[in-house]
C-alpha positions as CSV (number, residue, x, y, z in Angstrom):
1,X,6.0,-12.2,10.9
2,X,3.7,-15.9,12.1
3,X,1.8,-16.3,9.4
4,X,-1.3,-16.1,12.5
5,X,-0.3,-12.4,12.6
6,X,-1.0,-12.3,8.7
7,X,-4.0,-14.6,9.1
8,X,-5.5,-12.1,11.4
9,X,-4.4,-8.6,9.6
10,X,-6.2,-9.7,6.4
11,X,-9.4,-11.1,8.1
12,X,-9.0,-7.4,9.8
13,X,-8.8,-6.0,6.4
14,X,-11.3,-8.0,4.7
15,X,-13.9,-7.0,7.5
16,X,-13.0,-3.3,6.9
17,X,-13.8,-3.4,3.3
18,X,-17.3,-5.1,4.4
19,X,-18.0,-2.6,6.5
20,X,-17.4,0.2,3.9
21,X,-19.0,-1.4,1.8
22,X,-16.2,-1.6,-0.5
23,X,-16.3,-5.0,-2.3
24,X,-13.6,-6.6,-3.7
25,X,-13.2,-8.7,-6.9
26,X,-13.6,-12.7,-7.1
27,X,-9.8,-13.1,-6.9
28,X,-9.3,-12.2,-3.6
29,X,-11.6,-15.0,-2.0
30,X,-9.0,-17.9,-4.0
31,X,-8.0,-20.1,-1.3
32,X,-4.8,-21.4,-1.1
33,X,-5.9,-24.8,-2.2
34,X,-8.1,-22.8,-4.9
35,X,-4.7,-21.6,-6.4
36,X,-3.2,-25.6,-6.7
37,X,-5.3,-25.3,-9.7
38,X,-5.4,-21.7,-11.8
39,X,-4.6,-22.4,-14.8
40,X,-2.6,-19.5,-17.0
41,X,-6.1,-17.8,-17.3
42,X,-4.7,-15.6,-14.2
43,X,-1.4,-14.9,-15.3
44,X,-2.2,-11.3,-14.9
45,X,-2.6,-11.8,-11.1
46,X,0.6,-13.2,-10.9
47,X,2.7,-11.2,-13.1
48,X,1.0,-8.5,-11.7
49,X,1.2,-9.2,-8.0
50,X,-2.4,-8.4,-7.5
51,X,-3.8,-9.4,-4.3
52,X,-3.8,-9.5,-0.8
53,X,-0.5,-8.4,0.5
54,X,1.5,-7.3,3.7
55,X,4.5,-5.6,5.1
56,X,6.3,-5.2,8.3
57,X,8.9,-3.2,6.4
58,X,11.3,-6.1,7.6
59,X,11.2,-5.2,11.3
60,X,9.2,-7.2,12.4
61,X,7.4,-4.7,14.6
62,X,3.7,-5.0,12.1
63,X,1.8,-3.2,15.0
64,X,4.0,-0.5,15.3
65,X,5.6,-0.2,11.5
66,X,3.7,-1.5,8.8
67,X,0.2,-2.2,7.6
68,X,-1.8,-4.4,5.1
69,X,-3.1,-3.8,2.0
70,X,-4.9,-5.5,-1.4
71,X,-3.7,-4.8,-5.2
72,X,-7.0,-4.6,-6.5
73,X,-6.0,-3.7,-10.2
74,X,-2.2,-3.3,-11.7
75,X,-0.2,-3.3,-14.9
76,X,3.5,-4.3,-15.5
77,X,5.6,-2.0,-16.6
78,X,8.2,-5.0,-17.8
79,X,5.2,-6.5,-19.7
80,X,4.1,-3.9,-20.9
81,X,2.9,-5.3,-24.4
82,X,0.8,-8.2,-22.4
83,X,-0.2,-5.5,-19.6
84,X,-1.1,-2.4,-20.9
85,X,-2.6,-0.9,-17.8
86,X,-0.6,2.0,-17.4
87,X,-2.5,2.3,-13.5
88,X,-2.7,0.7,-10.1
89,X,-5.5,0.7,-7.8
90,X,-4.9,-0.5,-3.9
91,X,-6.7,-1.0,-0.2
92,X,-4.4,-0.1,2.0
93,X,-5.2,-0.6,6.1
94,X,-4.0,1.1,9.3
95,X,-4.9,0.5,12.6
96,X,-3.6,3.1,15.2
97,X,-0.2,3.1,16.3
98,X,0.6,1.2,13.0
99,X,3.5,3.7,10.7
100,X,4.2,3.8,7.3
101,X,8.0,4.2,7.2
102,X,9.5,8.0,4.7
103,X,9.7,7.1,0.9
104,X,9.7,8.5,-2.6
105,X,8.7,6.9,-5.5
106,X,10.7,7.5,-8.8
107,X,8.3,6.3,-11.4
108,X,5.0,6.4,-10.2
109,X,2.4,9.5,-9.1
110,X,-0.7,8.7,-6.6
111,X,-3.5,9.7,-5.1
112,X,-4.0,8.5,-1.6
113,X,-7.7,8.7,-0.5
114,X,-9.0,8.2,3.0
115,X,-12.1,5.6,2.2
116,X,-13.2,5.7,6.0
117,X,-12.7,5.1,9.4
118,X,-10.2,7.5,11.2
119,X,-8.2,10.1,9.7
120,X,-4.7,9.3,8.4
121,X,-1.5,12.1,9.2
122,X,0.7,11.9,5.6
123,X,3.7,13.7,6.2
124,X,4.9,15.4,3.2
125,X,9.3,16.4,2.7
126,X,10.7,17.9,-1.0
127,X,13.6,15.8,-2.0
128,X,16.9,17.2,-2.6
129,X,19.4,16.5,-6.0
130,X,21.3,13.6,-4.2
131,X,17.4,12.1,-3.4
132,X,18.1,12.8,0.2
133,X,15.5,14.3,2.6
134,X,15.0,18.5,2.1
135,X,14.2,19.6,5.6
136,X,14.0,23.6,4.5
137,X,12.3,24.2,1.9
138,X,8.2,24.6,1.2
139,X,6.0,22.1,-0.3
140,X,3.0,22.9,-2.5
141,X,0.7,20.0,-2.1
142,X,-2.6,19.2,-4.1
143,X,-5.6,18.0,-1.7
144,X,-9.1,17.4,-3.7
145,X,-8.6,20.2,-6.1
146,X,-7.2,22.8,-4.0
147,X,-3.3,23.9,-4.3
148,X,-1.4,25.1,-1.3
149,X,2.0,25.2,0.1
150,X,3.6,23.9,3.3
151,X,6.0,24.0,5.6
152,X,8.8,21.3,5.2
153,X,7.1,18.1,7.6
154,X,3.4,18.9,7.7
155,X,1.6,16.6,8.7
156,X,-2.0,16.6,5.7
157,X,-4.5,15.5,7.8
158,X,-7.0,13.5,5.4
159,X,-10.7,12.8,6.8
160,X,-12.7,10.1,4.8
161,X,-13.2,11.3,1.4
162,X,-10.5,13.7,1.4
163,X,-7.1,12.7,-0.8
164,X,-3.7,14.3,-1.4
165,X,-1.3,13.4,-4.5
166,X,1.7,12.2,-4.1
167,X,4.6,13.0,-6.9
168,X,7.6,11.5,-7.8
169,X,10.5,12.2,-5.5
170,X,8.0,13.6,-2.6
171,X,9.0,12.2,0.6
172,X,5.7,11.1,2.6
173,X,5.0,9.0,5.6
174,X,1.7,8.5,6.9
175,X,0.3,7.1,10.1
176,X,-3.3,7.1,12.0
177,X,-4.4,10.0,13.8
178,X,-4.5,9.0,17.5
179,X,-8.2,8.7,19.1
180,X,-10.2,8.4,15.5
181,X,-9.7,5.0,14.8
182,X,-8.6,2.7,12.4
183,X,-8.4,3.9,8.4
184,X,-9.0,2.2,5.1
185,X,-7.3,3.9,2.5
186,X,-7.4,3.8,-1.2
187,X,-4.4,4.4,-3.5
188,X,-4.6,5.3,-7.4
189,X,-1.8,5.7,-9.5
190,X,0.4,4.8,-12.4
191,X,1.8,1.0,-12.7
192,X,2.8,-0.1,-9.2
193,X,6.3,-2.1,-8.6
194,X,7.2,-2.6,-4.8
195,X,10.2,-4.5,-6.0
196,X,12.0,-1.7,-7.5
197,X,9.9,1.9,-7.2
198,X,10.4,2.6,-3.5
199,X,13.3,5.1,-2.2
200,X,12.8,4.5,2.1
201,X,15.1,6.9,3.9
202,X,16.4,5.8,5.7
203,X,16.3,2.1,4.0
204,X,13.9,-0.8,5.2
205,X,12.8,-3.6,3.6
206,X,9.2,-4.3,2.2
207,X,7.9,-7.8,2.1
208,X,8.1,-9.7,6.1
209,X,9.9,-13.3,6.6
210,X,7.0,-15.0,7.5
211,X,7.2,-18.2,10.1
212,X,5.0,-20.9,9.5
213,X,3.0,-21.4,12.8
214,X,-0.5,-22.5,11.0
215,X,-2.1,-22.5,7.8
216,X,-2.5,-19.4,5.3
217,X,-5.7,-17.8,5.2
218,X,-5.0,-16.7,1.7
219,X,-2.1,-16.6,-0.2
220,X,0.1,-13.3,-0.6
221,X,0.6,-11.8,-3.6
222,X,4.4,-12.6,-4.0
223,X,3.3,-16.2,-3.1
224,X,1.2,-17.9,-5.9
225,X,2.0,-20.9,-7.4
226,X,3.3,-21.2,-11.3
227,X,-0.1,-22.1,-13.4
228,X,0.6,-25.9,-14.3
């Protein structure tokens, strides 16, 4: 991805979580040039990767597979005697036509929550014992307190304030509803680790090659600089 395409997919972000009124901690306003100088006072946002944060899946198609998204709160489950946070919180952000690509976690359980805007389509598949894709059988899925069960591939269609959870080894893709606009999402769930907790089928990648054609806006979370 340019790094203009990022630029502008965060400002989108950012404006979407203004207009929901969903504020966001002090962090997330650091400039790049703010980072030359954090001291190890914010080690836990490094270690942590909390932040803002984007994906193209390694595509390079971000408008038609991939979204953007902020790491509001996150504990380390390799650290786990300096970060004891056994939970994640994100912002996640889809326009329309924008894809979220099948996957299973193996650690981690969430709840994805439509925060407003349009209404997201989550896709939901069991997962068979070689962790490929179960196209037969049922899936009982848990939406705001109620428990029902699905055909294999239905789509759950989440308005704002409804939520589904997601457990391990349940395939799910989502994507935007076409015609109702674009969604902000919230994600809660155990310790989050995009470098090792994501089973895509089939595979992808997950952070973008980013070309340098102007200045970062802010920096990504797989991008601070070491405290000096």
């Amino acid at each position: 991805m340019k790094r203009s395409e990022i630029n502008k997919a965060l400002k989108e972000l950012e404006a979407m979580c203004a207009r929901h009124c969903c504020y966001l901690p002090p962090f997330c306003a650091f400039t790049p040039e703010d980072w030359q100088h954090k001291g190890h006072e914010y080690d836990e946002i490094r270690d942590c990767m909390l932040g803002w944060d984007i994906t193209d899946y390694g595509l390079g198609d971000f408008d038609r597979i991939g979204f953007s998204l902020i790491t509001i709160r996150n504990g380390n489950r390799k650290m786990a005697g300096r970060y004891p946070k056994v939970y994640a919180e994100k912002l996640l952000y889809l326009k329309e036509g924008q894809y979220a690509p099948n996957h299973f976690h193996w650690y981690k359980t969430e709840d994805i929550i439509n925060r407003g805007g349009g209404n997201v389509l989550i896709r939901v598949y069991n997962s068979l014992p070689d962790e490929e894709i179960d196209y037969e059988s049922d899936v009982t899925v848990h939406t705001d307190g109620r428990c029902r069960t699905v055909p294999a591939g239905t789509r759950i269609r989440l308005t704002p304030g409804e939520s589904i959870h997601i457990r391990q080894y349940l395939y799910h893709d989502f994507a935007v509803e076409e015609g109702s606009g674009p969604v902000l999402l919230g994600e809660v769930s155990q310790c989050n680790d995009d470098n090792t907790d994501n089973r895509f089928n089939p595979p992808v990648g997950r952070f973008p090659e980013i070309e340098e054609d102007e200045p970062p806006y802010r920096l990504l979370c797989n991008e601070y600089p070491a405290a000096k």
